[in-house]
N, C-alpha and C positions, 0 to 999 in steps of 0.2 A: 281893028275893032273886034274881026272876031277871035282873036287871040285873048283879048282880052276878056271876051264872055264866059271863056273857055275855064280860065283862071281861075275865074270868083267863082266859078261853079261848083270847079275842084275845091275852095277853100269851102263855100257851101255845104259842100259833100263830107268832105271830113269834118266841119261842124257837127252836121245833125248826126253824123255816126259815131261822134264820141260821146259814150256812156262812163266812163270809168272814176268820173271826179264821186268820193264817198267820205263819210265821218273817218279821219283818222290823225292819229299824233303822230308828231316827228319827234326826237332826241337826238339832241346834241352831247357831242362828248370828246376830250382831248385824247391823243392818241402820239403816237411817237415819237416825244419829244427826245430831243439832242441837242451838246452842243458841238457847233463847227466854226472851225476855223478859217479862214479865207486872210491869205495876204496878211498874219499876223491879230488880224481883227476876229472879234467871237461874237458869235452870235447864238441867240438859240432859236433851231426852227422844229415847228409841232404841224401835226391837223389838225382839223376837227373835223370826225366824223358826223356823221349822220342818219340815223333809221328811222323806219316809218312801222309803227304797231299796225299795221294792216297793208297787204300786200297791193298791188296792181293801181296806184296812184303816181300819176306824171307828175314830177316836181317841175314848181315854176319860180316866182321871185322869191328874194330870201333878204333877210336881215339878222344880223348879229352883232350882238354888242360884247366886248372883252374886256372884262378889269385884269390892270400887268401893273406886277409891283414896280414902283419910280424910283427906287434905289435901284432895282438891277437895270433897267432900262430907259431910266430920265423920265420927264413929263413931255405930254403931246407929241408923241413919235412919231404921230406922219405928217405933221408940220415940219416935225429937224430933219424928216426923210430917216429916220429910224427903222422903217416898216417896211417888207414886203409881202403883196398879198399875190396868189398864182389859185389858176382854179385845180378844183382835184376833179377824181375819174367822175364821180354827178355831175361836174358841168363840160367835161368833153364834149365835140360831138358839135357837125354842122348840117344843115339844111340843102343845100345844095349853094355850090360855085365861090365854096368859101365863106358863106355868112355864117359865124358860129351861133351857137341854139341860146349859150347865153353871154354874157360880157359880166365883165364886175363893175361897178358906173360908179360906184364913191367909196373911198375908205377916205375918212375923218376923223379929229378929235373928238368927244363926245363929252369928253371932257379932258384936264389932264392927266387921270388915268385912265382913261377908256377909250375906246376906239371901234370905232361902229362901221361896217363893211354890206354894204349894199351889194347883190346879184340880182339881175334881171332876165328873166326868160324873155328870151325876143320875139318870138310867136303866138302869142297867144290865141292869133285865131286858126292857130291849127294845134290845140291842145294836145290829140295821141303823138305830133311827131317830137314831143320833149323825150327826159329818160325816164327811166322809172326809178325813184326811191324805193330801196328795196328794204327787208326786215331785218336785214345783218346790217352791221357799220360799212358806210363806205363815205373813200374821199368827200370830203365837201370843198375845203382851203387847206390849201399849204401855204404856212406862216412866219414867215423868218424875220427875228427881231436883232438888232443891235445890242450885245450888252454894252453897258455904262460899267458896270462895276457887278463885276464877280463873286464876291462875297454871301451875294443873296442870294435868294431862289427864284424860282419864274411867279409865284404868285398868282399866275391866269384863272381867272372865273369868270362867266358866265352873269350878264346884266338879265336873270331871266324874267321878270316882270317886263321891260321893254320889250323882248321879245313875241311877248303875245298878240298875235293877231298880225305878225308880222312877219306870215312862214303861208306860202301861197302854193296849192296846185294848177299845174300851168294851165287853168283856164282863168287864173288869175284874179278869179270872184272865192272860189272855195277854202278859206284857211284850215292851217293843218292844227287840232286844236284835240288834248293840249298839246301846249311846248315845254318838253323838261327839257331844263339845261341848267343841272347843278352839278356838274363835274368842276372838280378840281386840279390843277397841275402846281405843285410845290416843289418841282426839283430843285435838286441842288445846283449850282450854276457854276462853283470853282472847276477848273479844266485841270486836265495833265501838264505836269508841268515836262520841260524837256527830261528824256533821261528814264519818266515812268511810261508804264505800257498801261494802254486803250484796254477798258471791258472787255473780255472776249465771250459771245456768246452762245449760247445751243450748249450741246452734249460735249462739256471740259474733259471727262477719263473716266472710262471704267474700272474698277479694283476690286477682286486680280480680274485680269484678263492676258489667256485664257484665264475659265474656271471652270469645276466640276469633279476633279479628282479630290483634291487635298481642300477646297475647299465650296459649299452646295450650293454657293450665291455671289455674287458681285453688284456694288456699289456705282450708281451711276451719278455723277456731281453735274449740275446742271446751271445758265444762265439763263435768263426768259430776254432773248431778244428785245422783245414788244410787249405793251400789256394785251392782255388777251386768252384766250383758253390754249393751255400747252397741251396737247397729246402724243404718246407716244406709244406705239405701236412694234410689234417684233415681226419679223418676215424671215420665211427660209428664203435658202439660197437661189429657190425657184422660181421666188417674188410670190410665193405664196401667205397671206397674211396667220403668223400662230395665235398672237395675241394682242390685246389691248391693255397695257401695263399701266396705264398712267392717263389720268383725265383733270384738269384744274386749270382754275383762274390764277392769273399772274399777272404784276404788274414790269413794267421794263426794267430790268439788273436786280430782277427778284434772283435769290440763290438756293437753291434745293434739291435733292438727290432721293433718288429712289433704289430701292433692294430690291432684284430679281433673282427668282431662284431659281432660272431654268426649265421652270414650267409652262406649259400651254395654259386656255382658257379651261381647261376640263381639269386643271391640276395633271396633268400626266407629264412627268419628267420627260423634258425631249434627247434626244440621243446627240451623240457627239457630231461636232459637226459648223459650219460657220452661219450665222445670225445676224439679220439686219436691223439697227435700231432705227427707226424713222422717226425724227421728232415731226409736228407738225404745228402751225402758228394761226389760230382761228384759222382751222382745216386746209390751212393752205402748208405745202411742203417746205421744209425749212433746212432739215439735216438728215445723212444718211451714217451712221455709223455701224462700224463689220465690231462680232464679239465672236468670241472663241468656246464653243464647250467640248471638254474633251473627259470621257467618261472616262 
């Protein structure tokens, strides 16, 4: 018995000490879509990301509804078992002895294009030990569908009216409000066939390299990985940062190239010597490329 006084005290406790539930919106949005192969069969799998317009709020149950075009992927996909749904880094993350924080409890037809995906925060009466929804994208689901037929495109949107009122902080009374979710994914869905080579992507070649005698600039040709903001950065050979060359939004196998002429942030011609390119993918590190100037 008194094990058990002990419990609800502590659940008591972190009750009345959580303050953090506040007015704030979440958005929704697709994020890096592919297609993969497995055993001959293709599929295309994406995220959805997720952020919060206002910081320090525990995400709790969730609901999503997804329109996917029925020519690349048939009708009621998780009837035919077309669907798989995995949680992402927001619903990592357990409680203690193995009970995780949350579970996914339904993905359904919603109709024959749509497909509606239930999460549930487990705890609700210990609201601060969820995660926090942060103001950058991060994992929500990873989504892997069956193609039917290849010709098409992924067609995914966003059922955002349904939506409303149905994006909770984990004390499970407070909605997240509003909810954008008008993001679009239209890729293309025909694959490689045998014989052609895969996207390759980040920093493709610089030209010339070296540079700086015969010629005051080099060409850098570029893939965007992911969508997302691309930065690219120069660093001497001492991991000292020179400059910040490059700043943009990209979508995934966007192609584009930029012209460096050797200078730092101050315009001052740097001296000869070897240079770090560092791309980076919503500030996370992505590529390292060495360039050559030789005065």
């Amino acid at each position: 018995m008194k094990k058990i006084i002990i419990t609800l005290s502590l659940v008591l406790l972190c009750t009345i000490a959580y303050t953090q539930t506040k007015d704030c919106g979440i958005t929704f949005e697709f994020e890096n879509g592919e297609v993969i192969i497995e055993n001959s069969q293709k599929y295309y799998a994406f995220d959805i990301v997720a952020y919060a317009s206002d910081d320090a709020t525990y995400f709790g149950s969730s609901m999503v509804y997804i329109n996917y075009d029925t020519i690349s992927f048939g009708e009621n996909i998780t009837s035919e078992g077309n669907v798989v749904v995995e949680k992402g880094t927001l619903l990592q993350g357990e409680l203690s002895q193995g009970v995780p924080l949350f579970n996914i409890v339904n993905v359904t037809d919603n109709t024959s294009s749509r497909v509606a995906i239930t999460t549930e925060y487990n705890f609700p009466m210990l609201p601060a030990n969820s995660n926090i929804l942060p103001t950058s994208a991060i994992q929500y689901l990873h989504i892997t569908m069956k193609i039917v037929n290849e010709s098409g495109c992924a067609g995914l949107s966003f059922q955002e009216p349904l939506m409303q009122g149905q994006q909770y902080q984990s004390d499970e009374t407070t909605t997240y409000d509003p909810v954008t979710a008008t993001d679009i994914d239209n890729t293309d869905l025909p694959v490689f066939q045998p014989g052609q080579q895969p996207t390759i992507h980040g920093i493709l070649k610089s030209v010339p390299n070296p540079f700086g005698s015969t010629s005051g600039q080099t060409t850098l040709a570029m893939v965007a990985p992911q969508r997302g903001k691309i930065t690219l950065n120069v660093f001497n050979i001492k991991g000292q940062r020179i400059a910040k060359v490059y700043e943009n939004e990209h979508k995934m196998n966007d192609e584009f190239s930029i012209v460096w002429n050797g200078e730092d942030e101050q315009q001052i011609k740097l001296p000869s010597g070897i240079y770090l390119f560092q791309m980076l993918v919503n500030e996370q590190p992505y590529q390292i490329e060495k360039i050559m100037i030789i005065r």
